[in-house]
TORRO-168294 format. One line per field, with one value per residue (C-alpha): residue number from 1; residue in one letter; x negated, y negated, z. Coordinates in steps of 0.2 Angstrom, whole numbers, m for minus. Example, Ala and Ser with C-alpha at 12.3 -4.5 7.8 and 13.67 -1.06 7.14 Angstrom:
2
pado: 1	2
marro: A	S
X: m62	m68
Y: 22	5
Z: 39	36
***
This chain:
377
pado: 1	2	3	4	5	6	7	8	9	10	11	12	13	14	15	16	17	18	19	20	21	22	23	24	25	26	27	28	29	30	31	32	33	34	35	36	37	38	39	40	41	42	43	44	45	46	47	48	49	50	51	52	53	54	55	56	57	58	59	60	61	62	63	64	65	66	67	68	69	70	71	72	73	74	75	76	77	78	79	80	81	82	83	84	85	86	87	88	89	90	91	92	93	94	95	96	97	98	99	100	101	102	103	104	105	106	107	108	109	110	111	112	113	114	115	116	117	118	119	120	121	122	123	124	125	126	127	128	129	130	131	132	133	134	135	136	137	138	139	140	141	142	143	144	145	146	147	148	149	150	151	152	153	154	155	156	157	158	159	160	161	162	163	164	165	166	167	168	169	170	171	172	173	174	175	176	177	178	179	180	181	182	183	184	185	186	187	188	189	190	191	192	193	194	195	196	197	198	199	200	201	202	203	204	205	206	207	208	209	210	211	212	213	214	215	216	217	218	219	220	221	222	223	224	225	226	227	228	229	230	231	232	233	234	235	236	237	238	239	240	241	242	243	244	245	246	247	248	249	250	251	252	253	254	255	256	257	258	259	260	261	262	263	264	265	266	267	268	269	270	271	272	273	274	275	276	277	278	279	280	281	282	283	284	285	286	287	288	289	290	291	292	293	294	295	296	297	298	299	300	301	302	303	304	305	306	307	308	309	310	311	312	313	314	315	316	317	318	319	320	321	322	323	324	325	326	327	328	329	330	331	332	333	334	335	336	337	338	339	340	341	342	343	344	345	346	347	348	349	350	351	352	353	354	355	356	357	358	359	360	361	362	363	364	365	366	367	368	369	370	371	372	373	374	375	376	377
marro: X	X	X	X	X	X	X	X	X	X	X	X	X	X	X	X	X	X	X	X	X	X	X	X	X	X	X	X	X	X	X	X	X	X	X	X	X	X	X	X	X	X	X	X	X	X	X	X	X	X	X	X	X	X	X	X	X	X	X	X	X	X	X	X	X	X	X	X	X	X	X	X	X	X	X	X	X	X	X	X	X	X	X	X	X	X	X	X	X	X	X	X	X	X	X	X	X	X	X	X	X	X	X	X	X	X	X	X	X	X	X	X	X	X	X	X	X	X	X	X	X	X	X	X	X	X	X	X	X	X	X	X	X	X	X	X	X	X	X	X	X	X	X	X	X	X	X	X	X	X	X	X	X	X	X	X	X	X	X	X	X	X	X	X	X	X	X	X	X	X	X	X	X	X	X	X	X	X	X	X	X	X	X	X	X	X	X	X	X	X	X	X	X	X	X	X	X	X	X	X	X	X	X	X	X	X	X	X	X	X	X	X	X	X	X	X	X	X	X	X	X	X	X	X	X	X	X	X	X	X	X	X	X	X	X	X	X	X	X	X	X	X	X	X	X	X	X	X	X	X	X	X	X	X	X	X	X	X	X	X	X	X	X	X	X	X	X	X	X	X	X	X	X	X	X	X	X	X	X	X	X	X	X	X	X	X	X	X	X	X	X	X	X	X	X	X	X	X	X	X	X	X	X	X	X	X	X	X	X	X	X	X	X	X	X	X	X	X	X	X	X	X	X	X	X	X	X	X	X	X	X	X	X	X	X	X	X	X	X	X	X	X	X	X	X	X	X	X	X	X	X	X	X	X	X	X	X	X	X	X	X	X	X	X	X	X	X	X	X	X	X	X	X	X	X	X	X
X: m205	m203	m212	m227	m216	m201	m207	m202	m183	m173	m172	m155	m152	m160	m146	m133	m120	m114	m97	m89	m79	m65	m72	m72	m57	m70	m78	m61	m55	m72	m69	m53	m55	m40	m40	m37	m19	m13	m20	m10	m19	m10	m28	m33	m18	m20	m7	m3	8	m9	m5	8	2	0	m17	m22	m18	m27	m43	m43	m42	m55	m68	m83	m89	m106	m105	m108	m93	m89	m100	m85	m69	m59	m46	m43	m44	m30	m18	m21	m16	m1	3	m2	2	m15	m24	m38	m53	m49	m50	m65	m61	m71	m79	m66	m62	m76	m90	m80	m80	m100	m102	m93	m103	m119	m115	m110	m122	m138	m147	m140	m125	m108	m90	m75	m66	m48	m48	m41	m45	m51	m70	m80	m78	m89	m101	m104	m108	m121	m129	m132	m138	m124	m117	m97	m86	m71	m55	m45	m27	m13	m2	9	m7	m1	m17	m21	m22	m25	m39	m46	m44	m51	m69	m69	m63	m76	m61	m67	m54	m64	m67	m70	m88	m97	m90	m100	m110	m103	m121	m114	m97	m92	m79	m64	m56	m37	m28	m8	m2	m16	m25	m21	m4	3	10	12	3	17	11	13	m2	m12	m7	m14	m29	m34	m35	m53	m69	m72	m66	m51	m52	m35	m36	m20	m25	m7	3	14	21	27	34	24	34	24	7	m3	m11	m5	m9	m28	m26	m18	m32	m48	m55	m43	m50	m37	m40	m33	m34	m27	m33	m15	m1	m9	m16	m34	m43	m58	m61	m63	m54	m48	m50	m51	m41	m54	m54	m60	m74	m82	m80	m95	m107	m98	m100	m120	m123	m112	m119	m117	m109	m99	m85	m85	m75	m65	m59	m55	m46	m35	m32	m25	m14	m8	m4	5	18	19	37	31	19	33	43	31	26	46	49	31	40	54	45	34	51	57	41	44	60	56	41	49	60	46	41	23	21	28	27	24	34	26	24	10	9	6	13	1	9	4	0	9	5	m8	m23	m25	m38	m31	m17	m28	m37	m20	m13	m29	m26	m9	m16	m11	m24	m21	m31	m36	m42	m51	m57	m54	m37	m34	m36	m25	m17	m14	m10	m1	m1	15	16	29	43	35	23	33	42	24	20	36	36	18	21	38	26	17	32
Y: 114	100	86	79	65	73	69	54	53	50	66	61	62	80	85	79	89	81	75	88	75	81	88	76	80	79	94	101	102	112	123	127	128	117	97	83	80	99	98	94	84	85	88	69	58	47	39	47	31	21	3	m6	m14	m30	m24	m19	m32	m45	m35	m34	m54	m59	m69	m71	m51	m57	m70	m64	m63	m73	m66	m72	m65	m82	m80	m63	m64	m78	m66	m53	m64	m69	m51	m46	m61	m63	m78	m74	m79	m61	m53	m43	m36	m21	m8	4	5	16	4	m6	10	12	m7	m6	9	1	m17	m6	9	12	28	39	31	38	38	46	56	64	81	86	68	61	66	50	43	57	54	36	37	53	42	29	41	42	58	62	66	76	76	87	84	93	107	94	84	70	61	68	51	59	68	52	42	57	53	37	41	54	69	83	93	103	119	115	111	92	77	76	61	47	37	22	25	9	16	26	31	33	35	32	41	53	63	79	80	62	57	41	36	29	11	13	27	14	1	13	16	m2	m4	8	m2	2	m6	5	5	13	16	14	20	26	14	9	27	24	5	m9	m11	4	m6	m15	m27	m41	m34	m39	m57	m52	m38	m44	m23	m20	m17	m9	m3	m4	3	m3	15	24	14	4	16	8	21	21	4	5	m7	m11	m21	m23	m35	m39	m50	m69	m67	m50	m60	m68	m54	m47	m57	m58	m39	m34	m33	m50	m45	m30	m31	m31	m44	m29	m22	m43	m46	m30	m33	m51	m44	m30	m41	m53	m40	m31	m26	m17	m7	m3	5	20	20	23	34	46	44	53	67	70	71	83	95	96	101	112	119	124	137	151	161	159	140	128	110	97	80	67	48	47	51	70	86	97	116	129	146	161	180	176	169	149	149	164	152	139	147	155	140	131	145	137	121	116	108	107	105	117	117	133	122	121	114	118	136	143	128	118	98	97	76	69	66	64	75	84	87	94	107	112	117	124	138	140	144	155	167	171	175
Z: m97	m82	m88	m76	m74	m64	m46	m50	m51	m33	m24	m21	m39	m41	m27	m36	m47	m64	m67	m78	m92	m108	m122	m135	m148	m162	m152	m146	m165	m169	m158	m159	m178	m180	m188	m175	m180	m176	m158	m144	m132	m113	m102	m100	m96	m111	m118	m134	m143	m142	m141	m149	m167	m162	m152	m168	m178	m163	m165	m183	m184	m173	m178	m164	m164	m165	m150	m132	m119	m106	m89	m81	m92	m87	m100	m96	m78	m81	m89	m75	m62	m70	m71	m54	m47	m35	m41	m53	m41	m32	m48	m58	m75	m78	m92	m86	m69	m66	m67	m55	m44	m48	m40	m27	m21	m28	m17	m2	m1	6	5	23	24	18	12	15	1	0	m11	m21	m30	m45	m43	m47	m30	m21	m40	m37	m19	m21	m36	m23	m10	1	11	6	18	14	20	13	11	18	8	0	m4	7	15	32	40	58	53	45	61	72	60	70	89	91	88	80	68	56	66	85	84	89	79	62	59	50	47	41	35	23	10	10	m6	m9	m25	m28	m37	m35	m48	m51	m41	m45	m25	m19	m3	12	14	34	31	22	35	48	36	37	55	52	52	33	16	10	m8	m14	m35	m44	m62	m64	m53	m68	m71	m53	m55	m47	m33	m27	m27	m15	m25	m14	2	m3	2	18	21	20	20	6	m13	m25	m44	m59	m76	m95	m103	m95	m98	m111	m122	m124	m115	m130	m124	m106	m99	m81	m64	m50	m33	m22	m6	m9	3	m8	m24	m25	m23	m35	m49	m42	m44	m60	m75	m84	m102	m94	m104	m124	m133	m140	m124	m119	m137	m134	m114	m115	m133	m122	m108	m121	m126	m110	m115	m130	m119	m106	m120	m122	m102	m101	m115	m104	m87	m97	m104	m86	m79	m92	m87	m71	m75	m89	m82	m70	m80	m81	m68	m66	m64	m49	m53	m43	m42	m50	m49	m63	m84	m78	m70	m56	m57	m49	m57	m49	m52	m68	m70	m73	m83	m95	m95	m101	m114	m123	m124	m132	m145	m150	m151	m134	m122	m104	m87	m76	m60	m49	m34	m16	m12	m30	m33	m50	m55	m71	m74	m91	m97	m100	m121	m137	m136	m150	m139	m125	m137	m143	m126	m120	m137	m132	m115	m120	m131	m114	m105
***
């Protein structure tokens, strides 16, 4: 029964739909009827290896559990800019990159005015922006789920390309959101599009979760203290296998800084994400060896994956594989794989219609998903 009290949440919030998250493995493993350790967990783009030892071993001796953080994450923000190589005053550490994604909407959004979304993408963007109130645009990306950087640009010259009818309104159109390499596909965005992208009267805000599957000679971090509309984001939960203790940042141009640190919550991140950030950033080599040893098995997917005759994968950048399911049904696909113990994403959505996104894991891993799918064949 509604309680008496409902009229007063935001109507905005009453429109909203929820983000749909992973099943926890605890649940997954109830489910399924089948202990943690026998389930094989490719639907999140975690990294299976976790983080090396010495994480571990960091976390385990700290001493000052019971004493506040630093508002201000000096130390760590220190270690990112050695490894970013932007100077630590453009630089806001996060509880995952997702509260950073929550405060740059939150700093930028009033109620009426809107951002600009890229689907298929990684769906908190247009969350974010409807739990401040704002309207989302979409853009849909072209066939090869390349950004349609045309379309984008027509929003602004009064061009209309969605259906020959009068240019929808932008309100006040502050944020666009880009991802390289994108979530569910994995493709990189051409930095002459995101040079083009930044000429628009907006802050561009490209998210780089899995930029280190692609090399970071694919990233634009730098290009923020040349662009002052340029935020990009970063995560530690991919490459460095923390993603239980949210952690990430975010590059931000000097000028945005200080309403930053004046709007974010002032303990935002733990002393256990900080412990095992700076110890993951101190044996960065060791972290490589397993984001190497998951760009070998992605590529391996693609290749094997692309052996049977229902699924065409897509190319890949990122720690996953997108495939498109031909001639059967993706989510039957889904669900008899999740009888052998093998869980992977799947996707029924515009842009997205029958496809799957299989995360790259051990090579145990692989050749538990690869018998799997030959018992379907």
């Amino acid at each position: 029964m509604p309680s008496l009290f409902a009229d007063l949440i935001g109507s905005h919030i009453e429109r909203m739909s929820p983000y749909t998250p992973i099943v926890p493995l605890e649940v997954l493993s109830l489910q399924l009827g089948r202990e943690p350790e026998r389930i094989i967990k490719l639907d999140a783009n975690e990294n299976p290896y976790g983080p090396p030892p010495s994480v571990g071993a960091e976390l385990a001796r700290y001493p000052f559990l019971h004493i506040y953080p630093d508002p201000e994450q000096h130390q760590l923000r220190h270690a990112l800019s050695q490894y970013t190589a932007v100077p630590a005053g453009n630089l806001l550490p996060g509880h995952g990159a997702d509260e950073l994604l929550d405060l740059i909407c939150r700093v930028f959004l009033e109620p009426g005015d809107s951002i600009i979304d890229c689907p298929p993408s990684f769906g908190m963007y247009g969350f974010d922006a409807a739990l401040a109130g704002a309207q989302v645009i979409e853009v849909p990306r072209r066939e090869d789920f390349s950004v349609d950087s045309e379309a984008i640009e027509c929003l602004f010259s009064g061009a209309e390309r969605f259906g020959g009818g009068a240019p929808r309104p932008l309100g006040m159109c502050k944020l666009l959101f880009l991802t390289s390499p994108n979530n569910p596909d994995g493709g990189l965005l051409a930095p002459d599009v995101v040079e083009r992208l930044l000429r628009l009267p907006l802050m561009v805000v490209v998210d780089e979760a899995y930029v280190e599957f692609a090399g970071l000679n694919h990233s634009v971090a730098e290009w923020v203290l040349r662009y002052e509309n340029l935020i990009v984001l970063r995560s530690f939960s991919k490459w460095a296998g923390i993603a239980g203790l949210r952690l990430g940042y975010g590059i931000f141009p000097e000028w945005l800084m200080p309403t930053l640190m004046k709007a974010k919550q002032p303990y935002n991140v733990n002393v256990a994400a900080t412990v095992a950030g700076l110890a993951a950033l101190a044996c960065r080599l060791d972290v490589q060896s397993t984001v190497d040893k998951l760009i070998t098995e992605r590529d391996r997917l693609v290749t094997e994956l692309g052996r049977f005759s229902f699924l065409v994968p897509h190319p890949s950048h990122a720690n996953f594989v997108l495939c498109k399911v031909v001639g059967r049904d993706a989510a039957g696909l889904k669900v008899a794989l999740a009888r052998d113990g093998v869980l992977v994403r799947y996707y029924a959505r515009p842009g997205l219609e029958n496809y799957i996104r299989v995360s790259a894991g051990r090579p145990s891993d692989t050749d538990a998903l690869l018998a799997a799918l030959r018992k379907l064949e």
